[in-house]
C-alpha positions in Angstrom: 19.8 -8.2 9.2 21.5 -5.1 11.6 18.3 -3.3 10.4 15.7 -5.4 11.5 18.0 -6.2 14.6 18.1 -2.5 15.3 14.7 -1.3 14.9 13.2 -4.8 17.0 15.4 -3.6 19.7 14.6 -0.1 19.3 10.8 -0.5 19.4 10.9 -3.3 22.2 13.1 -0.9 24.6 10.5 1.8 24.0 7.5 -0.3 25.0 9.1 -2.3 27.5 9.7 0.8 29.3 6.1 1.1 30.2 6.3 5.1 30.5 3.4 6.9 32.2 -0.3 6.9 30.3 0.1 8.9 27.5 -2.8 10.5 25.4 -2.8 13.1 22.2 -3.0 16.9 22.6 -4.6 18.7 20.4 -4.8 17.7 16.4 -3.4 14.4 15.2 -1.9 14.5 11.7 -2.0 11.2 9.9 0.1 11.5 6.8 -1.0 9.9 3.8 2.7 10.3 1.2 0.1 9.8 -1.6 -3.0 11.7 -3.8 -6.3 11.5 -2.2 -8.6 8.5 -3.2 -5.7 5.9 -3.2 -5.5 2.9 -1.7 -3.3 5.0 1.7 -6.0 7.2 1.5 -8.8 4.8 1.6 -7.0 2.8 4.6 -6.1 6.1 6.5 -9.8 8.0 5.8 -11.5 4.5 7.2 -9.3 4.3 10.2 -9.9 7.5 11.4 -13.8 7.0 11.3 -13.4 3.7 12.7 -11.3 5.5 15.8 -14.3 8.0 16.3 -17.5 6.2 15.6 -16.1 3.9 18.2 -15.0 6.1 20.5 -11.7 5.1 20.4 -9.4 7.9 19.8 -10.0 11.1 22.0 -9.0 13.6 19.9 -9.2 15.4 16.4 -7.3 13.2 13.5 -6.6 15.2 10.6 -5.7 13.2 6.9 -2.9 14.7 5.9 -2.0 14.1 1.8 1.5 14.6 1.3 1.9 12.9 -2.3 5.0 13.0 -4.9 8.5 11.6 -5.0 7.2 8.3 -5.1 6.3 8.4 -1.4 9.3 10.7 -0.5 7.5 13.4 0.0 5.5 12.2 3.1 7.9 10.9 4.5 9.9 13.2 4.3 7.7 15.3 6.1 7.0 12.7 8.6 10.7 12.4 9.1 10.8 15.9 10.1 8.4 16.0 13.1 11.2 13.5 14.5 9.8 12.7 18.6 6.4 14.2 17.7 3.7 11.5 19.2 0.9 13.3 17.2 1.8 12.0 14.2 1.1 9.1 12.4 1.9 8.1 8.4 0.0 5.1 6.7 3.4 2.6 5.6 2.9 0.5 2.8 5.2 -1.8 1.0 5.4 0.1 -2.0 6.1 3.6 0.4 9.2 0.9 1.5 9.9 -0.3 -2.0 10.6 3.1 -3.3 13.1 4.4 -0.8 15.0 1.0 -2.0 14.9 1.5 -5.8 15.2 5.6 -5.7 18.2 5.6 -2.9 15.7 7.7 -1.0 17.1 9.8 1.9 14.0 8.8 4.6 14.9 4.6 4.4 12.7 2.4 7.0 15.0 2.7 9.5 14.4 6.6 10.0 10.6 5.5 11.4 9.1 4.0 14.1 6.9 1.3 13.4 3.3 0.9 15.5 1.0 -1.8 13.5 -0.2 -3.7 10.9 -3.7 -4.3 10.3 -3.6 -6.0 6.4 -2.3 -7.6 4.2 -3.4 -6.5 0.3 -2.7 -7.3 -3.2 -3.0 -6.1 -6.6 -5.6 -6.5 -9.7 -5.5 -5.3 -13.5 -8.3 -3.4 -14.9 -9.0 -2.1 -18.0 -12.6 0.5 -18.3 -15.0 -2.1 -20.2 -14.9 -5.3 -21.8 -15.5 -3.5 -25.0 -11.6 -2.0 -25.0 -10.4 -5.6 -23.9 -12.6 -8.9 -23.3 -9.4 -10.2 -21.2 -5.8 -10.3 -20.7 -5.2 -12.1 -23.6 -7.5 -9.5 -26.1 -4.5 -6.9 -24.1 -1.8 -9.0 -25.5 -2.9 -9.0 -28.9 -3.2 -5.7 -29.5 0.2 -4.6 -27.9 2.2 -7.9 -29.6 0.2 -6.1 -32.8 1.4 -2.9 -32.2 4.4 -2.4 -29.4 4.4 -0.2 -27.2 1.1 1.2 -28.0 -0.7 -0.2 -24.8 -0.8 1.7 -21.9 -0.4 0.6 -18.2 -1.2 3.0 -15.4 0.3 2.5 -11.6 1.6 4.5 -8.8 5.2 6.0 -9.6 8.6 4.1 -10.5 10.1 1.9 -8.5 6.6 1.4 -6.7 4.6 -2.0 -6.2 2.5 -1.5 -9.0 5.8 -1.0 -11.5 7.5 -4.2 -9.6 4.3 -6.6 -11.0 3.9 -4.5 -14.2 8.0 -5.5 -14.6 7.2 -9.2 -13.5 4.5 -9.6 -16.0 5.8 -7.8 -19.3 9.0 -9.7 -19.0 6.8 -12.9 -19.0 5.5 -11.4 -22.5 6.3 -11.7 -25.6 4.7 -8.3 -26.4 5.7 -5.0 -25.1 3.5 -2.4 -23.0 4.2 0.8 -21.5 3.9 1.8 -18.1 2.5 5.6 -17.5 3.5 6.5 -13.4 0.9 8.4 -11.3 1.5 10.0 -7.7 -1.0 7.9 -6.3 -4.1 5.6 -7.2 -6.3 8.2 -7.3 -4.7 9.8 -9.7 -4.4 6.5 -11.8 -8.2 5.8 -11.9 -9.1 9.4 -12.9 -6.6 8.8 -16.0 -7.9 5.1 -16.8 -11.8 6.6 -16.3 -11.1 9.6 -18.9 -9.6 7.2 -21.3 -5.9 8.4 -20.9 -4.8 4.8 -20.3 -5.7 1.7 -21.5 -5.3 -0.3 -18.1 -4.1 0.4 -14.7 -3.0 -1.3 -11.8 -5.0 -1.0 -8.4 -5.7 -2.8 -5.1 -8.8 -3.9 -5.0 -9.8 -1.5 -2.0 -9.4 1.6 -4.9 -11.2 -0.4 -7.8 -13.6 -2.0 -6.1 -16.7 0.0 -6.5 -16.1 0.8 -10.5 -15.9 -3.2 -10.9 -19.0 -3.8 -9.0 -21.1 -0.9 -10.9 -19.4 -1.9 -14.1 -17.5 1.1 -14.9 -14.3 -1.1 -14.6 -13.8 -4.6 -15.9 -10.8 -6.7 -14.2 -7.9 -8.5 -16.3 -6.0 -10.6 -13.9 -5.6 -10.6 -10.0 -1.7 -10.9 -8.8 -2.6 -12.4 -5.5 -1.7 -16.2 -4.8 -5.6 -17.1 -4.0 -8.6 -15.6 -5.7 -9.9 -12.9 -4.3 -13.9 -12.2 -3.1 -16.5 -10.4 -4.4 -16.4 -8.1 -6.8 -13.2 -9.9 -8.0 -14.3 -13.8 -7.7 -14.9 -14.5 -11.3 -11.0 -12.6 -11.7 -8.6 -15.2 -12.7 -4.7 -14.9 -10.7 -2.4 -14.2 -13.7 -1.0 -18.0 -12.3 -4.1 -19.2 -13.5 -3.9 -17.6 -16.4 -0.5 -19.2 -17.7 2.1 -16.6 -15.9 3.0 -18.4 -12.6 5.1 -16.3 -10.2 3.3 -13.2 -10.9 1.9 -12.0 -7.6 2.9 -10.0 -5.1 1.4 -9.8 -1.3 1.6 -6.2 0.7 0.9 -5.4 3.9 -0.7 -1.9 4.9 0.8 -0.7 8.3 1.6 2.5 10.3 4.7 4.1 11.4 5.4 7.4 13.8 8.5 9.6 13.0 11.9 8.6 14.8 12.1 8.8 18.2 8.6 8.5 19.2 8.2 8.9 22.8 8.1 5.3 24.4 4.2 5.8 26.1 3.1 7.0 22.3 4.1 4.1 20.7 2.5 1.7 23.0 -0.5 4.1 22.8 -0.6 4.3 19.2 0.2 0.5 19.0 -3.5 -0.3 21.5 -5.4 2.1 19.5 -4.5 0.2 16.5 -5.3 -2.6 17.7 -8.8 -1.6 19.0 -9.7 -0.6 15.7 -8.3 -4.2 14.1 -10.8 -5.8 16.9 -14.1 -3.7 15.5 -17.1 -5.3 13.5 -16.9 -1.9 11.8 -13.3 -2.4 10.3 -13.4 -6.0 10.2 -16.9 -5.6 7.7 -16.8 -1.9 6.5 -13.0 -2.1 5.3 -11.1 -6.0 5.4 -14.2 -7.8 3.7 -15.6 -5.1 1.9 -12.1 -4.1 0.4 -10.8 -7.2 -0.2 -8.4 -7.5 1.9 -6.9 -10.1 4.2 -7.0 -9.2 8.1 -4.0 -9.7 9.8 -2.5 -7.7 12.8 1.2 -7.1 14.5 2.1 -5.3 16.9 4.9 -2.0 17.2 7.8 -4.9 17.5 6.5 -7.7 15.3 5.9 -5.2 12.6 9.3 -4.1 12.9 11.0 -7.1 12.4 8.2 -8.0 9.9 9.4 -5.0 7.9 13.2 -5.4 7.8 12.5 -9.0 6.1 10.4 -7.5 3.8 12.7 -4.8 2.7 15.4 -7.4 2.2 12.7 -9.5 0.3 12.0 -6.2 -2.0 16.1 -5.3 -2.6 15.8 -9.0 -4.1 13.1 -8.5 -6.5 13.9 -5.0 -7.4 17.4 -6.6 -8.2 16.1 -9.1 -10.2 13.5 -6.8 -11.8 17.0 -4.3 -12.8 15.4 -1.8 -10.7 18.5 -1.0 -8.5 22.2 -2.4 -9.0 
């Protein structure tokens, strides 16, 4: 509760200042903290274009990969450019998640939230239907053989371990979970047949589903999910109710971003949110679910969230 009271006030002093027009100098680096072709990637790569194919952002935004450490690493480096209004870092609720179940040093309130643009999920996918017709054809052969099934997913203590915990204790078979630096990483290993399954948003699977180089187990969203995942059954539907998670995808600055960069930040955000281009090119053709706040909603949005996470992770025996 002091945290989210501390960074609402924090971000609602800074824009309620109303400091002088503010624009960016020179090159913009937008952190990703994880491997190219990830989900942060995907998100960061599409709002970039969507700033310049609209004319939007006046000035040259480099994507910046910063992967390991379970998101550490970025933001550790964000964290370091403290009061520099030319950067940006993609914020995810697995990027939060880990600094809560690795005690990491960079913890939400060392960053100054500017947006959130959508709210995502997470799907199951295995290469063919030939390696498992469904989630149940997955169960047999691990209940056969323990521990000889292999889950892929971003890093320990991420998102993608939280539902891989959530479902396996629903089991009564045991799998094993393999972590990656980043989705990208995880679908070159599940492609080359160094996995058995892996977990994904859709935004990262997407494409293999619909050209049937990946075939989907179970969705851990509340609500199915559209096209190429319509036909994919929530793992509530499929006899596991409570397994499903919902994470937003937002953007931070490093600490003490100047007051007129945050509420620039913050309105190009939001001019991006309002395109046909991002609306069509990345929410509905990603799968996601649109949904935008501003620098001090998101705040305050966050700090529940990360109190939401400590819970699970607790309950999950991530952290003590």
């Amino acid at each position: 509760m002091q945290v989210r009271m501390i960074l609402a006030a924090a971000v609602a002093m800074g824009i309620g200042a109303q400091a002088q027009a503010w624009e960016p100098e020179g090159t913009v680096e937008f952190v990703v903290p994880y491997s190219a072709g990830g989900g942060s990637d995907v998100n960061a790569r599409m709002l970039a274009e969507t700033w310049r194919a609209n004319d939007i952002v006046d000035a040259n935004v480099v994507v910046l990969n910063k992967p390991g450490g379970s998101g550490a690493v970025g933001n550790t480096y964000a964290f370091s450019k403290t009061g520099n209004p030319n950067t940006l870092m993609t914020f995810i609720a697995g990027q939060m998640m880990s600094t809560i179940s690795n005690d990491a040093a960079v913890k939400l309130e060392n960053v100054t939230p500017l947006a959130t643009l959508s709210v995502d999920t997470l799907v199951l996918v295995t290469r063919s239907a030939d390696d498992f017709a469904d989630f149940d054809a997955l169960v047999a052969a691990a209940s056969a053989e323990p521990n000889s099934i292999t889950i892929g997913g971003v890093s320990r203590g991420s998102e993608d371990h939280l539902v891989f915990t959530m479902l396996s204790d629903s089991l009564d078979a045991e799998l094993q979970y393999v972590p990656f630096d980043g989705g990208g990483d995880a679908l070159s290993a599940l492609l080359g047949g160094h996995v058995d399954a892996a977990i994904f948003n859709p935004s990262e699977i997407g494409q293999q589903v619909a050209a049937g180089r990946a075939h989907p187990l179970g969705a851990f969203s509340e609500e199915r999910l559209s096209e190429p995942f319509d036909s994919t059954a929530t793992f509530a539907e499929l006899g596991y109710p409570g397994v499903a998670i919902s994470l937003f995808r937002g953007y931070a600055g490093p600490p003490e971003m100047p007051a007129e960069a945050v509420a620039y930040w913050e309105e190009k955000l939001k001019a991006a949110y309002d395109t046909e281009m991002w609306q069509q090119d990345y929410i509905q053709d990603k799968g996601l679910v649109a949904r935008f706040m501003g620098a001090e909603e998101s705040a305050e949005f966050y700090a529940a969230e990360a109190e939401k996470y400590e819970r699970l992770l607790k309950a999950a025996g991530f952290i003590d």
